[in-house]
TORFIKOL-704755 format. One record per atom (N, C-alpha, C, O): y, x, z; residue in three letters. Coordinates in steps of 0.2 Angstrom, whole numbers, plus 5000, padded with zeros to 4 digits. Layout:
BEGIN
YXZALA ...
This chain:
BEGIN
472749354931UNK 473449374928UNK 473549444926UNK 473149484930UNK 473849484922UNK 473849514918UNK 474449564922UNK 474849534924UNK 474549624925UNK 474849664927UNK 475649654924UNK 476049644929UNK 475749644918UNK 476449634915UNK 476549554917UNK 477149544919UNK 476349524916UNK 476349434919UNK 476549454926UNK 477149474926UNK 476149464931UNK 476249484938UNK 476949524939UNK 477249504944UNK 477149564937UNK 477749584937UNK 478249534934UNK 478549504938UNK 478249524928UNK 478649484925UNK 478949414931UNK 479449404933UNK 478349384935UNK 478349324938UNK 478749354944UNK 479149324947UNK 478549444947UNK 478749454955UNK 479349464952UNK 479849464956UNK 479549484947UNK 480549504945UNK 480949434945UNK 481449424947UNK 480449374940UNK 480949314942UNK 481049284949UNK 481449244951UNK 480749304952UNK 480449264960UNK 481149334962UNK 481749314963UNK 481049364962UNK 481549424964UNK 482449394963UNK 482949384967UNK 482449384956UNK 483249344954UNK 483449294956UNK 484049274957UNK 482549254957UNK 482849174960UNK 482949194968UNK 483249154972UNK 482849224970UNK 483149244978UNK 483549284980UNK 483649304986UNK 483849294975UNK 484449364975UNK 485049304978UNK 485249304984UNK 485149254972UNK 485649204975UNK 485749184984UNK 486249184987UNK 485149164986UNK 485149154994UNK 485149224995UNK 485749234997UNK 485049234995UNK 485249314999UNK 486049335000UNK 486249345005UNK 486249334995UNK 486849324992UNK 487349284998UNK 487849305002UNK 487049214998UNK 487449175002UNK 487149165009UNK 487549145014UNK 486649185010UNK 486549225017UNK 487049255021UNK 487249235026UNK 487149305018UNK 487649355018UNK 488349345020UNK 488549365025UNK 488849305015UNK 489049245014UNK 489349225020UNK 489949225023UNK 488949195020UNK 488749125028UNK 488949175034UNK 489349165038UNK 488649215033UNK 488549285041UNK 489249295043UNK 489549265048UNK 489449355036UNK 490149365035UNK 490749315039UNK 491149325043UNK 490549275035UNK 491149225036UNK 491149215043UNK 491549245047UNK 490749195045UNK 490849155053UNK 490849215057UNK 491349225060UNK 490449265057UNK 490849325061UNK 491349335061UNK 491649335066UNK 491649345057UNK 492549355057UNK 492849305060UNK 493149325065UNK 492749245060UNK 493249195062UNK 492649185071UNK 492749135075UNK 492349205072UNK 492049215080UNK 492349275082UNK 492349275089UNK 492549325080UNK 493049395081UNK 493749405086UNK 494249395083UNK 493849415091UNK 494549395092UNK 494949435087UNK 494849475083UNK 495649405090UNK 496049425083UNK 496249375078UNK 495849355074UNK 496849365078UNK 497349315072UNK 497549365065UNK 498049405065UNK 497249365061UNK 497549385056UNK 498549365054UNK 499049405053UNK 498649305055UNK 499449285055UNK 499649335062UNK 500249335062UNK 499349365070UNK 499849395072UNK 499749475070UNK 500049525072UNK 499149485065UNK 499149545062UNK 499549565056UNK 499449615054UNK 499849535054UNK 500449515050UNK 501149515051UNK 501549545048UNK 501249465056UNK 501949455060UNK 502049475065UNK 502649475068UNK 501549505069UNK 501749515075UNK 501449495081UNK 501249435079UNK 501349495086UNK 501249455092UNK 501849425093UNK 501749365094UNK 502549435094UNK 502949415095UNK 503549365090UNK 504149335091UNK 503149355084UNK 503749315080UNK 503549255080UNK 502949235081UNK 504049215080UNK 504049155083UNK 503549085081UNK 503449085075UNK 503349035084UNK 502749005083UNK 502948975076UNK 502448965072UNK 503448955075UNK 503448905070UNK 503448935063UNK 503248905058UNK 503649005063UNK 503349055058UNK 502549085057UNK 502349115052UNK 502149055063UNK 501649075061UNK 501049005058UNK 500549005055UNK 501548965062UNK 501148895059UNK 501248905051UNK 500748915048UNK 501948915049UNK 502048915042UNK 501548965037UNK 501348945032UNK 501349035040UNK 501049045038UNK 500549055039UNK 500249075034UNK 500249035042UNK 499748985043UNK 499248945039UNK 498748965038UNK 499648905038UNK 499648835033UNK 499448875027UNK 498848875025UNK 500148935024UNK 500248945018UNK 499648985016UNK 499548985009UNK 499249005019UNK 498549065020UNK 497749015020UNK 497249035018UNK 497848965022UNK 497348915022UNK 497148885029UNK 496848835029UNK 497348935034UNK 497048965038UNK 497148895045UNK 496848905050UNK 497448855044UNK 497448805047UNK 497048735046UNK 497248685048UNK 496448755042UNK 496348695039UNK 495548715044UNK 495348765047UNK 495148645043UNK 494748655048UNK 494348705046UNK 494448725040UNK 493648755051UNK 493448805048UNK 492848785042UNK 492648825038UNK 492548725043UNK 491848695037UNK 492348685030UNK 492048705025UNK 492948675030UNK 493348665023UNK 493648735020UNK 493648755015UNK 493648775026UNK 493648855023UNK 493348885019UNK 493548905014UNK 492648875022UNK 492048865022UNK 491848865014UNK 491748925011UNK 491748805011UNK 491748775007UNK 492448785002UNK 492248764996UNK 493048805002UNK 493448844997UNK 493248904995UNK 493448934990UNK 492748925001UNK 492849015001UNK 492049004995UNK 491949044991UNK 491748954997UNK 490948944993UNK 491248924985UNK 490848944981UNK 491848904983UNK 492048874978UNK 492248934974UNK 491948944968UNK 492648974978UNK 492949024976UNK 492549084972UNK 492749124967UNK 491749074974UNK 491449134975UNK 491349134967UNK 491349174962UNK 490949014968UNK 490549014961UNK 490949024956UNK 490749004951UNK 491449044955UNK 492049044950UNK 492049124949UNK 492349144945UNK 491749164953UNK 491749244953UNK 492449254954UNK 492749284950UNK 492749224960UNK 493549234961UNK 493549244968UNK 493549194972UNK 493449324971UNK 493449334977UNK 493949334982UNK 493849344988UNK 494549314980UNK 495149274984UNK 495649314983UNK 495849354979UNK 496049304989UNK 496749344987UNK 496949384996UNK 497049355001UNK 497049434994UNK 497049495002UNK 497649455007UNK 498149435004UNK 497549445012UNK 498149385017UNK 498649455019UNK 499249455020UNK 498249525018UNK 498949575020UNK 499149645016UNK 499049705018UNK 499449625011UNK 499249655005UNK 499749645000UNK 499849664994UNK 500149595002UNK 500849554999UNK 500349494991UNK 500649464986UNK 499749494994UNK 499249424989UNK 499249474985UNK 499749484981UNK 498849514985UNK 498249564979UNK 497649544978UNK 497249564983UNK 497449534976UNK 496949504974UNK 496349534974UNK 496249574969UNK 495849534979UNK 495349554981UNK 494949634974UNK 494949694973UNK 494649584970UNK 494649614962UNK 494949674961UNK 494749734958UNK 495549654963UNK 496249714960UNK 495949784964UNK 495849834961UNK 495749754973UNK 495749804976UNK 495049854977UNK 495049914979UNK 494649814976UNK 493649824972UNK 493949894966UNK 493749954966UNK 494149874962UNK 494349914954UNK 494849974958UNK 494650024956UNK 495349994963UNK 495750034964UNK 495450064969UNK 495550124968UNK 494950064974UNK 494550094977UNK 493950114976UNK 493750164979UNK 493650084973UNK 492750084974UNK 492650164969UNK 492150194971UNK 492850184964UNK 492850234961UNK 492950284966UNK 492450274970UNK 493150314968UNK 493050354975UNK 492650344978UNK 492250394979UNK 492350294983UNK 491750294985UNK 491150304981UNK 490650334983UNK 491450264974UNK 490650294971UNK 490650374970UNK 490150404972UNK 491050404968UNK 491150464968UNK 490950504975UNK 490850564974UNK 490950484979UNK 490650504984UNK 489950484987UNK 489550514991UNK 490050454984UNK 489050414985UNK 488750454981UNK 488150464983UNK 488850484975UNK 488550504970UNK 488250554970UNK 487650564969UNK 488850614973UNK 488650674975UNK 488350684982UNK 487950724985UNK 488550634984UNK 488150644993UNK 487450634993UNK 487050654997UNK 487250594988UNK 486450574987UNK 486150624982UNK 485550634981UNK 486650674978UNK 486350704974UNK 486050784978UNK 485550824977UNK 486550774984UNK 486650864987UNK 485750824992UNK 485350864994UNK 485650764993UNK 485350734999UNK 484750744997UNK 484350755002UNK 484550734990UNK 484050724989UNK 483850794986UNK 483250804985UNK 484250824985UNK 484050924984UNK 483950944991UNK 483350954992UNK 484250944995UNK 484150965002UNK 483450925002UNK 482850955002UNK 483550855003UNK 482850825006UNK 482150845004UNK 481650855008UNK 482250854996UNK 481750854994UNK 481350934996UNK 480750954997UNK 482050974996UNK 481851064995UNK 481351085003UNK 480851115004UNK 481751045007UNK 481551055015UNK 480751035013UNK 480251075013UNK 480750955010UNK 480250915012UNK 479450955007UNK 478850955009UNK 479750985001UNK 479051024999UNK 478851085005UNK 478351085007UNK 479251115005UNK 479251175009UNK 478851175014UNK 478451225015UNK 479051095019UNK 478651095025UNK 477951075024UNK 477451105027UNK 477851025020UNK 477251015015UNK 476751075015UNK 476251085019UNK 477151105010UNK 476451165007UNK 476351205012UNK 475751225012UNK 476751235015UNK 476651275022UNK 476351235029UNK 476651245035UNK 475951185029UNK 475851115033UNK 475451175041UNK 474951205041UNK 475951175046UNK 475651205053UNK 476151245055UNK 476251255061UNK 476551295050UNK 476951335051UNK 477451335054UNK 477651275055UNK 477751375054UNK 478651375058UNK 479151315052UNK 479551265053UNK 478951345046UNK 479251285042UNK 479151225041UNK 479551185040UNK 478351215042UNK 478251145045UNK 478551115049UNK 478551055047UNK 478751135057UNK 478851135062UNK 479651125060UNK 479951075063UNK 479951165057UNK 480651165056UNK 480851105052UNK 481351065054UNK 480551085047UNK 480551065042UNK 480350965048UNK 480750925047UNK 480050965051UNK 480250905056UNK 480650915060UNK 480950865060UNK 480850955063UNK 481450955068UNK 482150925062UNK 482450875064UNK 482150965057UNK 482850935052UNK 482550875050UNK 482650885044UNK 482350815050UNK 482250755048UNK 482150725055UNK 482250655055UNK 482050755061UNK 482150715068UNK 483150715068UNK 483450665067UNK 483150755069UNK 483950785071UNK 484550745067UNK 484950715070UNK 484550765058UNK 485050745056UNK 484850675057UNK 485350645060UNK 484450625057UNK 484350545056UNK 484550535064UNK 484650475065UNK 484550575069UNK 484850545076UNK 485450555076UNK 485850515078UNK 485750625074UNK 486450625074UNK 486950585072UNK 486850565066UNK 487450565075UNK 487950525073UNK 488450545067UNK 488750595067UNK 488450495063UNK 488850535056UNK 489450545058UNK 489650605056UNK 489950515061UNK 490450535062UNK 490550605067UNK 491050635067UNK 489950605069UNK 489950655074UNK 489950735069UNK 490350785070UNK 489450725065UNK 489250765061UNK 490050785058UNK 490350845059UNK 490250745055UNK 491050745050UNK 491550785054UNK 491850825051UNK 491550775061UNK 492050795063UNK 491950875066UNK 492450915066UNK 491150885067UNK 491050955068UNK 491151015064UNK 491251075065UNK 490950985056UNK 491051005051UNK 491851015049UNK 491951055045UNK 492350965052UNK 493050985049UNK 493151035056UNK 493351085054UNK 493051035061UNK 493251105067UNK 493151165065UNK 493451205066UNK 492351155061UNK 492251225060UNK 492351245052UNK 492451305050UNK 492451195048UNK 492651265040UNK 493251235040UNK 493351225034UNK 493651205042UNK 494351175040UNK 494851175047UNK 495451195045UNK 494751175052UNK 495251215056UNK 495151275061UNK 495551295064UNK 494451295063UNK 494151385065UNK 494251425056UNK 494651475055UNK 493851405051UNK 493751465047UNK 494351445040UNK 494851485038UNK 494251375039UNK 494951365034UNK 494651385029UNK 494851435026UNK 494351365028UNK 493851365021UNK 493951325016UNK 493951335010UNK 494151255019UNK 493851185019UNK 494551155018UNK 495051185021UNK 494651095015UNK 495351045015UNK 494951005022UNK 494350985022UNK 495450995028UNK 495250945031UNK 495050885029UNK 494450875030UNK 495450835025UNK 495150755024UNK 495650765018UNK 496050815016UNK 495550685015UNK 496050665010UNK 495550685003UNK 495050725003UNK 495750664996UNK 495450674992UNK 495750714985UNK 495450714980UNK 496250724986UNK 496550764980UNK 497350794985UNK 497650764990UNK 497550834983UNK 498050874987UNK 498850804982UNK 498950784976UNK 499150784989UNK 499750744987UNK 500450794983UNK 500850764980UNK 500350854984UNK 500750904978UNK 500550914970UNK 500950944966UNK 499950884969UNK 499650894962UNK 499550834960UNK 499450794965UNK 499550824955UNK 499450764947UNK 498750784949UNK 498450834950UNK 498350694951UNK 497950694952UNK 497750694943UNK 498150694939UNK 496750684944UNK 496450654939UNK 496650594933UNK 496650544936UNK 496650594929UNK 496750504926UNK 496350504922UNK 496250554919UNK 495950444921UNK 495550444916UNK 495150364916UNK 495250334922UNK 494850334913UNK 494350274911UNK 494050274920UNK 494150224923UNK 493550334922UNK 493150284925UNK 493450294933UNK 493150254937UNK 493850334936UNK 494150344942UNK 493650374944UNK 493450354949UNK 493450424943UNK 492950474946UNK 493350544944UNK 493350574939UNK 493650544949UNK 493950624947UNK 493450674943UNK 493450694937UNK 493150694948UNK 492650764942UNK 492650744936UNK 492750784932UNK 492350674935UNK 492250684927UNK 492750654925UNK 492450634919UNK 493250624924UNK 493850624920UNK 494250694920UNK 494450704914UNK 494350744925UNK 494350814922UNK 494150814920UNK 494450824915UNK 493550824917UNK 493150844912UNK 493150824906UNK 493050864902UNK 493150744906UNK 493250724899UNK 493950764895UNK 493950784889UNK 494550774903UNK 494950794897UNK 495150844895UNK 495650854891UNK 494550914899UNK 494350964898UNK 495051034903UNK 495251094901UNK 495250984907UNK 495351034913UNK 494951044919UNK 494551004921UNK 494951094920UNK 494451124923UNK 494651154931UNK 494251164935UNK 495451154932UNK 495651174937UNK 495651104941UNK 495351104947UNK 495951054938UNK 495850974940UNK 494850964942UNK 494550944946UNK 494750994939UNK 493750974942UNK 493551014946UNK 493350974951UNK 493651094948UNK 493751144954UNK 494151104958UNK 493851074962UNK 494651084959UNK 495051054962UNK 494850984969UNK 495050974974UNK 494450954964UNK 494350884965UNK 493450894967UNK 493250854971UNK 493150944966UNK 492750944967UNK 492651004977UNK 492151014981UNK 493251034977UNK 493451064983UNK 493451024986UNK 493151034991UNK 493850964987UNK 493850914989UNK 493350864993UNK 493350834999UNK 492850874988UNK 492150834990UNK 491750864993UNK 491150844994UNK 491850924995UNK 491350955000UNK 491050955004UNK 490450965005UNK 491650925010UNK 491450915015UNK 491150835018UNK 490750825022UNK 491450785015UNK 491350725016UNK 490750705012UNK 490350665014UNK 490650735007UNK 489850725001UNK 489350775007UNK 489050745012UNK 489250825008UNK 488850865013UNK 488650805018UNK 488050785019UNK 489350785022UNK 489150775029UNK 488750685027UNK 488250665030UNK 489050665024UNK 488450605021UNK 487950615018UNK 487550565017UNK 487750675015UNK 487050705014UNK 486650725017UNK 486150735015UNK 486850735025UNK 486550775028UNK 486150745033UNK 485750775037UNK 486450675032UNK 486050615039UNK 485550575032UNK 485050545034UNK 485750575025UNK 485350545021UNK 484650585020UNK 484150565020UNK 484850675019UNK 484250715016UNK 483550715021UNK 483050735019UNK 483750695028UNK 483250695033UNK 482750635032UNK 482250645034UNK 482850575028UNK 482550505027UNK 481950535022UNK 481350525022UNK 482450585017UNK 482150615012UNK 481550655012UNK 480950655009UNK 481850685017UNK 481350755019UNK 480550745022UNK 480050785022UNK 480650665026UNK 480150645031UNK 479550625025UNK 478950645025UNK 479950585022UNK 479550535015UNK 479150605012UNK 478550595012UNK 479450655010UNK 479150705005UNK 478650725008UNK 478050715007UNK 478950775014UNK 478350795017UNK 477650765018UNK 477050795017UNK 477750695022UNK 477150665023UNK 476750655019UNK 476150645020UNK 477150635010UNK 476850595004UNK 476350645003UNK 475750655003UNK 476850695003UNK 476550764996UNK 475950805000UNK 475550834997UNK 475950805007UNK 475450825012UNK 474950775011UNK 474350795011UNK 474950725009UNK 474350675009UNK 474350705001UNK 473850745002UNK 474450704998UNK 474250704992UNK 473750764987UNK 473350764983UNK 474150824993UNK 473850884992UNK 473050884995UNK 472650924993UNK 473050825001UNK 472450855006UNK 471950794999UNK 471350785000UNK 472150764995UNK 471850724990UNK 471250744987UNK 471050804989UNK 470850714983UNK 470050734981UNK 470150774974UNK 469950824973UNK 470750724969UNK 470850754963UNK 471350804963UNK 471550824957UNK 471650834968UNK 472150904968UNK 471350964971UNK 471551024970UNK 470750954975UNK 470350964978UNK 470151004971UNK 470251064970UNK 469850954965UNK 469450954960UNK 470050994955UNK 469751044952UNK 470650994955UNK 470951054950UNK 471051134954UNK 471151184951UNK 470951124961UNK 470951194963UNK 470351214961UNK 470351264957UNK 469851184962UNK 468951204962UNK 469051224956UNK 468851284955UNK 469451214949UNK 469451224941UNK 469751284941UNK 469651314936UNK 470151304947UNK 470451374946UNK 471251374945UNK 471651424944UNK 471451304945UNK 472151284941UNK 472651324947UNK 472551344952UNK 473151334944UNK 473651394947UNK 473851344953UNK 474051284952UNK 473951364959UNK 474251344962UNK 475051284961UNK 475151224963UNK 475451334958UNK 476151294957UNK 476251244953UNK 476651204952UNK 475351264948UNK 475351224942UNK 475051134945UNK 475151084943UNK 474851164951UNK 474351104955UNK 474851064958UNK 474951004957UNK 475551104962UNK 476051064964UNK 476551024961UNK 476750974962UNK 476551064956UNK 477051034950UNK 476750944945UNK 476850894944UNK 476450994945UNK 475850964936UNK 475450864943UNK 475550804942UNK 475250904948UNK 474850824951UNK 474950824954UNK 474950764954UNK 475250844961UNK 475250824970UNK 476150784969UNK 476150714968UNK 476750824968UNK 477150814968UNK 477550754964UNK 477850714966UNK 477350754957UNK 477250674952UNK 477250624957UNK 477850604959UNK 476450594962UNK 476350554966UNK 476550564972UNK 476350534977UNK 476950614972UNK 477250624981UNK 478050594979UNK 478150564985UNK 478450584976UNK 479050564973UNK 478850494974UNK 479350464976UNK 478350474971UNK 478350364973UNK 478750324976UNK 479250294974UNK 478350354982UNK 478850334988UNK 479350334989UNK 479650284991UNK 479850404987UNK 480550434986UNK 480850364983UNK 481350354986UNK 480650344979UNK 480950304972UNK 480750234976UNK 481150184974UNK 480550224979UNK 480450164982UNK 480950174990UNK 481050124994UNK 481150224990UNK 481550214996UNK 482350214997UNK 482750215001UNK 482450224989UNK 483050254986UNK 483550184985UNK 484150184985UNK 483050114984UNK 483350064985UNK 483750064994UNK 484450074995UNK 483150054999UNK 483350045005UNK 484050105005UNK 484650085007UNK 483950165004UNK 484450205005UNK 485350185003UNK 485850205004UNK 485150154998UNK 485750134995UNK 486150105000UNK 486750114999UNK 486050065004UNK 486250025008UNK 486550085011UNK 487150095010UNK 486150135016UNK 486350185021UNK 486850205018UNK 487350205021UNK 486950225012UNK 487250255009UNK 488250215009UNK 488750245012UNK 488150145005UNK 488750125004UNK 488950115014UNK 489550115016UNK 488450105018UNK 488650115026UNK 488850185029UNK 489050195034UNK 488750215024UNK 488950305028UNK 489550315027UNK 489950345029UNK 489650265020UNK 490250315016UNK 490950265019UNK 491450275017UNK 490750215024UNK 491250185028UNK 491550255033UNK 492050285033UNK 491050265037UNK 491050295042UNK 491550355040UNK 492150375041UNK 490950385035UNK 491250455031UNK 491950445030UNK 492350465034UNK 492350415024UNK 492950395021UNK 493450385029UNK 493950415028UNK 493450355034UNK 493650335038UNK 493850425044UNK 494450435046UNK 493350465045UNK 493350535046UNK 493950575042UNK 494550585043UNK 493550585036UNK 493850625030UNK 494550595027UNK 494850625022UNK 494950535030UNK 495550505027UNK 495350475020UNK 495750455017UNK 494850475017UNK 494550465010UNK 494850405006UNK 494750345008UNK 495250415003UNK 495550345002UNK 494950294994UNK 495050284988UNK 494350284998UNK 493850224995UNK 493750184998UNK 494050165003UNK 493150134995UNK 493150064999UNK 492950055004UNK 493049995007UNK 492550105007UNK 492450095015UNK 493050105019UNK 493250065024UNK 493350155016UNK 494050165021UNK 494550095021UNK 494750065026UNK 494450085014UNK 494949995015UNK 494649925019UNK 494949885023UNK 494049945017UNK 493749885022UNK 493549915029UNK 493149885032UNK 493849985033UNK 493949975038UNK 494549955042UNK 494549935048UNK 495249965035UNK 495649925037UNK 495749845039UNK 495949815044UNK 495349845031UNK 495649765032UNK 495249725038UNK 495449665040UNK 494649765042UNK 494349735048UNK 494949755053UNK 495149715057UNK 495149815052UNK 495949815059UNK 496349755058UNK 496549725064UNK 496549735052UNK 497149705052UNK 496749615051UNK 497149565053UNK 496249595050UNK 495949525053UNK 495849505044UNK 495549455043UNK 496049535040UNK 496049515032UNK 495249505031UNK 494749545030UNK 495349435032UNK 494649415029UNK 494649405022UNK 494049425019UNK 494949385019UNK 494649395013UNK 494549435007UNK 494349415001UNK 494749505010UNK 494749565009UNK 493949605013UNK 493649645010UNK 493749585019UNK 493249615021UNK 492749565015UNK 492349595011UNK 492649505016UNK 492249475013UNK 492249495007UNK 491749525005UNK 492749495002UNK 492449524997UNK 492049584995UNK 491649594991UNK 492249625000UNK 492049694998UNK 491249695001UNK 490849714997UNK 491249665007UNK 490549655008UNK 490249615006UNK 489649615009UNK 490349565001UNK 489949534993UNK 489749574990UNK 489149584988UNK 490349624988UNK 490249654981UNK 489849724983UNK 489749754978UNK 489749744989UNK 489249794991UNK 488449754993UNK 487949784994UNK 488449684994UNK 487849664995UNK 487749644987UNK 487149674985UNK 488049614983UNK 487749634976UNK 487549704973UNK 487049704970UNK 488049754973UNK 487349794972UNK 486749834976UNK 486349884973UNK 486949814982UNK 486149844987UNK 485549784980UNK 485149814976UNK 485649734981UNK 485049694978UNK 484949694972UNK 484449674970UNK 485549714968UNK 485349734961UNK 484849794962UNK 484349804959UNK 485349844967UNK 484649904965UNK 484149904970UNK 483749944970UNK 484149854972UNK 483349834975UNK 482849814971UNK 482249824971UNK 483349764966UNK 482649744960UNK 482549784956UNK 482049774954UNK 483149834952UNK 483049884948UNK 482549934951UNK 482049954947UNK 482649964958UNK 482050004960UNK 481249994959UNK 480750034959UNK 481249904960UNK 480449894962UNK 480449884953UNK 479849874952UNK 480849884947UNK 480449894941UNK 480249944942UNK 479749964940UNK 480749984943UNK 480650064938UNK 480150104943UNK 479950164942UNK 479750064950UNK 479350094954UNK 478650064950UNK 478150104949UNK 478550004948UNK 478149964946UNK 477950014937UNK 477450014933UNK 478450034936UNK 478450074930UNK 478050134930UNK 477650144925UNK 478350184936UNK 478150254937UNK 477350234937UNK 476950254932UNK 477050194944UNK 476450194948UNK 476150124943UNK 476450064943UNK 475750134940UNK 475250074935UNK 474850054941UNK 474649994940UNK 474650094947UNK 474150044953UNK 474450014954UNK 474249954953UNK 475250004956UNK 475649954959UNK 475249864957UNK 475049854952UNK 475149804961UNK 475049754958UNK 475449714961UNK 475649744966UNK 475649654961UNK 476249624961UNK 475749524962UNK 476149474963UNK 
């Protein structure tokens, strides 16, 4: 079979299992929540409002119906691409609330992986090329350290020291509540400022992202820095980087031009997995920082028992970890022609 066949057949084989995965998840979701202690209807009404009001709502919510018929609405619900409707939210409809927050988090994931993978990458040649030295040495101690540190731990030592000892820093939140935020098409502040060529609105919003993109970058660049370093140390101590030294070829020309090319593979192959770390950090993150995105809501709607508000959000984040899971394994099968499938 022919290298393009063999991919072609491992990305269908990939699509037809995306769906179980999918409903795996699903399945998980669902019955955790309802094994969870906690009443959604007294998270709502109260502990103390009277039973016949909760029966009512109750009933009116679905939530009284056996839990396999739930079950099986909630499966209905899906195939229809209709993620339901939030139980504490006055019936907003899950969609509404995906489209109102998620632009924030993505705006935060974007930057936190962009700062993560500069850091990761800068550390991880560094310790590479200097392999025995203090920077070597350094260069693992920072890829031991930030991947043991706890992110919220990191977040909050970060807001003591530039936001309330130095005052550098906006504590949390994401645009100051005295100013006309951003508006624009995509809900990513920096660049709707930009579209509409304010610039104080992008300084602004981008002051903002400082600390919460940092502190999410700083548990992601250590994943980074391990990958780099070990790849590109393997690849330097290589036979054909061997054979362009012996030719005289310039040093940086040898790191740039061949070691580093095939030291990145792996990077690209791990940026799927990271994606996941990533929409889980920016729970943690947004949650610290007051961030008003979707991690922050779905750590609400898990306070308040809103199931089907948690479950959507965690559909619509297990869809695309798996989309860019298969997107990654093309575009890695693409870079790397040995790959075979």
């Amino acid at each position: 079979m022919s290298r393009l066949r063999a991919l072609q057949a491992y990305i269908i084989l990939r699509l037809l299992l995306a769906p179980l995965m999918l409903w795996t998840i699903v399945t998980v979701v669902f019955l955790l929540l309802r094994a969870t202690p906690g009443d959604p209807v007294d998270a709502i009404l109260g502990p103390r409002a009277p039973a016949a009001v909760k029966a009512a709502l109750r009933d009116q919510l679905g939530l009284s119906l056996p839990l396999w018929k739930q079950y099986f609405n909630y499966l209905g619900q899906l195939l229809q691409f209709d993620l339901g409707t939030s139980l504490t939210s006055q019936g907003e409809a899950v969609t509404k609330i995906i489209g109102d927050y998620f632009p924030a988090t993505a705006e935060l994931a974007l930057y936190s992986l962009a700062i993560a993978l500069v850091l990761g990458l800068g550390i991880g040649m560094v310790a590479a090329v200097r392999s025995g030295s203090g920077w070597d040495l350094g260069g693992r101690l920072f890829g031991i350290i930030t991947y043991a540190l706890p992110l919220f731990w990191i977040g909050m030592l970060l807001q003591l020291v530039f936001s309330v000892e130095l005052g550098w820093l906006p504590l949390g939140t994401r645009y100051p509540i005295t100013l006309t935020a951003p508006a624009g098409p995509t809900g990513l502040y920096t660049l709707d400022s930009l579209l509409r060529g304010n610039l104080g609105q992008f300084f602004t919003a981008l002051y903002y992202l400082i600390l919460p993109s940092v502190t999410l970058a700083i548990v992601l660049s250590g994943i980074f820095e391990r990958i780099v370093r070990v790849s590109l140390r393997q690849t330097l101590d290589a036979d054909y980087v061997e054979a362009a030294r012996a030719r005289g070829i310039p040093e940086m020309n040898i790191l740039v031009n061949y070691a580093l090319k095939n030291a990145l593979i792996p990077v690209v192959t791990v940026l799927g997995l990271t994606l996941a770390s990533l929409l889980g950090g920016a729970v943690l993150t947004e949650v610290t920082f007051s961030w008003p995105g979707l991690g922050n809501r779905l750590y609400e709607a898990i306070s308040l028992r809103d199931y089907a508000t948690v479950q959507g959000i965690i559909v619509f984040f297990a869809v695309i970890v798996v989309t860019a899971s298969i997107l990654i394994d093309i575009l890695n099968a693409w870079i790397d022609p040995r790959i075979r499938y």
